[in-house]
N, C-alpha and C positions, 0 to 999 in steps of 0.2 A: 598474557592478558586473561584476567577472569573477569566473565563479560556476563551480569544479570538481564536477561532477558524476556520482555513479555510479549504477550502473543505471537509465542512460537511456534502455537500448533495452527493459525491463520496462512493465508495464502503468502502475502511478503514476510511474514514471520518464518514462515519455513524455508523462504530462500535464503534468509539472514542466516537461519539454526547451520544449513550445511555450509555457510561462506563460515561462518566463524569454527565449524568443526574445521573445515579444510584449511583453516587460515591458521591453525594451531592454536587457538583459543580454548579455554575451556568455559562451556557455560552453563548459566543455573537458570533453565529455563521454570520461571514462574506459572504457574498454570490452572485455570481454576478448577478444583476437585476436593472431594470428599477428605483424602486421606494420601498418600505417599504411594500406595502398591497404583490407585488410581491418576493419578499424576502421573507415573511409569506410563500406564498403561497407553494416556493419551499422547506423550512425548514421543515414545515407541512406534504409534504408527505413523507422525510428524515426519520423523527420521526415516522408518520404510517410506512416505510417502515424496518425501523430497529427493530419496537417491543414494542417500546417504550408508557410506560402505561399513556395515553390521562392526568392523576394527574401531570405525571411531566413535560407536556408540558411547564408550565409558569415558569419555573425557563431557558427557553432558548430565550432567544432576538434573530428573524432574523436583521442581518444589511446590507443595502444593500450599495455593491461597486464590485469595482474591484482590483486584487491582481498587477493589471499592471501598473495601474493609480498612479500617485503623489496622498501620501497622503489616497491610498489603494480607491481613489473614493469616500472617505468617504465624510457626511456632516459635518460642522464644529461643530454641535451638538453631532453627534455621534461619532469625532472624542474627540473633549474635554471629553464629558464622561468616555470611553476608557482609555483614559489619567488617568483620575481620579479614575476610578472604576477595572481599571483589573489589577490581579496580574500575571497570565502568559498567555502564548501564544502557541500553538500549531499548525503548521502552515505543512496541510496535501496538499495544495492546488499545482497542480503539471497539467503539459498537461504529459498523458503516449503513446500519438501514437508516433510510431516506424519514422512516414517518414514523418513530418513537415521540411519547408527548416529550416535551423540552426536558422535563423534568430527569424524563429517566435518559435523556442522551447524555445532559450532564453529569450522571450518577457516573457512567463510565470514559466521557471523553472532558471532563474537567476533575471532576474529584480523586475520579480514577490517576492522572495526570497529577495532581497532586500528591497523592498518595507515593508515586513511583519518585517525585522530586525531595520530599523528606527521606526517604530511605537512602534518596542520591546525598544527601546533608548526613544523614549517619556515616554513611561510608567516608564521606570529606573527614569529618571528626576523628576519623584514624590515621585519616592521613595520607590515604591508598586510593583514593578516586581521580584518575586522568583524565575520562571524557562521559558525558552523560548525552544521548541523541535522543533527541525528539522526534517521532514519526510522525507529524500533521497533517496536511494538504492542501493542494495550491486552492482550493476550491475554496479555503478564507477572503477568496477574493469575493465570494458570493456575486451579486447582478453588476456588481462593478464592471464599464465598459471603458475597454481603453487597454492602455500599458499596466499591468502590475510588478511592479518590485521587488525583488529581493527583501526590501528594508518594508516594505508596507504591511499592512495591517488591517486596521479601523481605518477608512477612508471616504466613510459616506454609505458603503454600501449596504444593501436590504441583502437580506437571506432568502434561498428558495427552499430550505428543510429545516430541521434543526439540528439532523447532523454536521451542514455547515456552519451553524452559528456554536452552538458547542465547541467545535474543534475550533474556531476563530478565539472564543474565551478561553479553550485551553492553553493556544497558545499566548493568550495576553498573560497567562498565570506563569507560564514560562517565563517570558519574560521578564518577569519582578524577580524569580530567582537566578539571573544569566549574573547578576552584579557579587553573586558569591559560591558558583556552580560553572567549572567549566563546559558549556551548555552548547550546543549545534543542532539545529533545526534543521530534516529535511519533508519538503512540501511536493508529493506525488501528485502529478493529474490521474487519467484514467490510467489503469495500469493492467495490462494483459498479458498472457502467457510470455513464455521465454521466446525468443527470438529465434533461437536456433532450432526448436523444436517443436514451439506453440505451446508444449506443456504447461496446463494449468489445474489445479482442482474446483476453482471459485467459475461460475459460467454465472454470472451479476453484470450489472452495469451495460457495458459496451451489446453486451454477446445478447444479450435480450433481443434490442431489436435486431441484428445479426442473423439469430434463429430466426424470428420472422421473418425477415427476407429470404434465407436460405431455404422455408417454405413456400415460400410465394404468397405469403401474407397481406407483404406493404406493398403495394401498389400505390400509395401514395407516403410523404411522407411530408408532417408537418417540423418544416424547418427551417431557418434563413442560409441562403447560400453560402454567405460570405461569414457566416459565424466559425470560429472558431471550435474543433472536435480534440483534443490535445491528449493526446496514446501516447503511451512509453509502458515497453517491456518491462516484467519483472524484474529482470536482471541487470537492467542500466540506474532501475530506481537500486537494488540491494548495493550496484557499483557505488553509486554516493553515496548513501549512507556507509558503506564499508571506508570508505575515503573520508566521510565526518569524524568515525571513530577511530582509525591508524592515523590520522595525518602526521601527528606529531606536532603541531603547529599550533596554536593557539584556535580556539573555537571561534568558529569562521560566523559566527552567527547565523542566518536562512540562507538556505539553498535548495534552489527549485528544480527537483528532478522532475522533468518537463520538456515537451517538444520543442517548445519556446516557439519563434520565428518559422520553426520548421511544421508546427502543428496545421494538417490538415483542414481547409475548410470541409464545411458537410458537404457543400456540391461536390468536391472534389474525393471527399470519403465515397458517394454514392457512388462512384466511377469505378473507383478501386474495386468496391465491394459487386458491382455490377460484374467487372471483368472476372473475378475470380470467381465467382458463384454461376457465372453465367445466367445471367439473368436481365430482365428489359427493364429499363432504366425507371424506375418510378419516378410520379409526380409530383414534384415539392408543392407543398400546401400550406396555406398559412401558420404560422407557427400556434399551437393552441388548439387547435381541431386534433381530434380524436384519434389515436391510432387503432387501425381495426385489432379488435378484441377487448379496448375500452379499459375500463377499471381505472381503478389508483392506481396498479402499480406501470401500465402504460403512462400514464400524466407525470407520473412520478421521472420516468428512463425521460419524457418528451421534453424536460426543461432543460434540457443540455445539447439540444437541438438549436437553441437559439442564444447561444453565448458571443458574446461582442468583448472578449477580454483577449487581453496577450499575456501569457505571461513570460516576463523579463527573466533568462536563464543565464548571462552574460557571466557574473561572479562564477556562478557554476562548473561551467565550463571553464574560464581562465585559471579556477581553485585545482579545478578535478584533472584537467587536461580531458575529460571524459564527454562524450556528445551521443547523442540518442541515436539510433541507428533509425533509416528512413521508414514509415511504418508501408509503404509500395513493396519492399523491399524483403519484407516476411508478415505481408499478410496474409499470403496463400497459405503457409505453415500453420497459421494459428487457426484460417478455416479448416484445414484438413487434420488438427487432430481433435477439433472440436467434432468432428462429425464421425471420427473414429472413437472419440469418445462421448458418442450419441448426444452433446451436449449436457455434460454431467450426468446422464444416466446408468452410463456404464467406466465405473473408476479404471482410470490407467495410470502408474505409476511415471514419474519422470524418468526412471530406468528403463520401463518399456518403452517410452518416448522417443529416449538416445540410442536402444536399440533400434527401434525402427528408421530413426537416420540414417544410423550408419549403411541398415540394411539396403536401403535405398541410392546408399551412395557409392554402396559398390557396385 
């Protein structure tokens, strides 16, 4: 399988680049850069960074473009190649901040999407395209409370950013091509380090307020108890998608890599994160009050505090045979290499990561 790939050098991007090295794939990882030596250059430390053993570097092509540009920015060389030489498409490549104006979320998470789906239509044209995957997010459920779906979409729901409404219209664009594009959708909630090890590069999302507690910051936190917090490891979201694009099967349509049933309440997150941190139990506050230290980008991590959604993983699991592993289960892992690597301040490689397992476990 030759497997075009974008946002490789991204956090789930990079766990993808080493599944499809190690899975005997070869891929043309798309990348945005100046020129080809600089496209290397950024793929290069993707591949040191994920773990990835220096033998299988040459079966990965950096290409360099853009996912916004006519054409993905490609040259006509590397575009006819392409054409000729890949069989699917994996297309990770996404903007995830919270507070871009609309305009420029959809420049990369609709147009950009666009963009990656035409080139998927060149490549049908030859004849040679098996599977095309979509990386979206369950978070197109936006304030929608209740059950969400596999099959859902547009259901009423308001947006809390416009990184969720972008990725909701990209996917509706998806779906106008699924009727001539063998197309599978997989939709991550929060997603954190690897499981076995905590290995991450990205300290976003989850870990923000995380850090703060692990300072003794939050002494309060504003949240609903019984909301819904929905974590799944890297490597259980890269498992579905790696099963969207081998199945063999016909395109399974969405599939929610997600806790589903099993996703943490907050009050019950606060416990977890209590016990492993060793820490006194903070105050839950109304949802909407302040975290201390303020700002947008506190308001911004505080709206996922108060989520009232499920989302429905049934398909998923009965497609995948695949289920998330408990996040009680390797949460300590992921505080203890977050704090070994001073929470993103000081880089560690996923290779130091598995060595220091192992170290540990002998």
């Amino acid at each position: 399988m030759s497997v075009v790939l974008t946002g490789g050098t991204g956090f789930l991007g990079m766990e993808m680049l080493a599944r499809l090295v190690s899975g005997g794939s070869r891929v043309e990882a798309i990348v945005r850069a100046r020129d080809a030596e600089s496209a290397s250059a950024r793929v290069n430390r993707a591949l040191e960074e994920a773990g990835v053993d220096r033998s299988a570097w040459p079966s990965v092509r950096a290409v360099a473009g853009d996912v916004t540009a006519p054409g993905l920015g490609l040259s006509r060389h590397d575009l006819d190649r392409l054409r000729q030489e890949a069989t699917a498409v994996v297309h990770c490549a996404a903007s995830v901040s919270w507070s871009l104006p609309l305009a420029e979320a959809r420049a990369i998470n609709v147009v950009g999407t666009r963009r990656v789906l035409e080139l998927a239509e060149e490549i049908e044209r030859c004849g040679r395209l098996e599977r095309v995957v979509h990386v979206s997010t369950a978070y197109v459920a936006g304030r929608h409370r209740g059950r969400f779906s596999e099959d859902d979409l547009i259901v009423g729901q308001s947006f809390r950013n416009t990184y969720e409404q972008a990725k909701a219209e990209g996917e509706g664009l998806v779906r106008r091509f699924a009727d001539r594009l063998p197309i599978a959708v997989v939709r991550p909630s929060i997603v954190v380090g690897e499981s076995a090890t905590g290995w991450t590069p990205a300290f976003n999302v989850i870990y923000w307020p995380l850090r703060a507690f692990a300072r003794g910051l939050l002494r309060e936190v504003p949240a609903l108890p019984g909301s819904h917090v929905d974590i799944v490891p890297v490597d259980y979201v890269a498992g579905v998608i790696e099963h969207a694009l081998r199945s063999g099967a016909p395109a399974s349509g969405v599939l929610h890599a997600t806790a589903g049933p099993d996703a943490l309440t907050a009050d019950r997150l606060i416990s977890v994160a209590c016990d492993a941190m060793r820490r006194e139990r903070p105050r839950l506050v109304e949802v909407g009050a302040e975290l201390p230290g303020g700002g947008e980008q506190a308001a911004l991590y505080a709206q996922y505090f108060d989520m009232q959604v499920e989302f429905d993983d049934a398909r998923t699991r009965e497609a995948t045979g695949l289920a998330p592993p408990r996040l009680e289960d390797y949460f300590d892992r992921l505080i203890a290499f977050a704090e070994r690597a001073r929470w993103g301040k000081r880089p560690v490689s996923r290779a130091e990561a598995r060595r220091e397992l192992e170290r540990t476990a002998a």
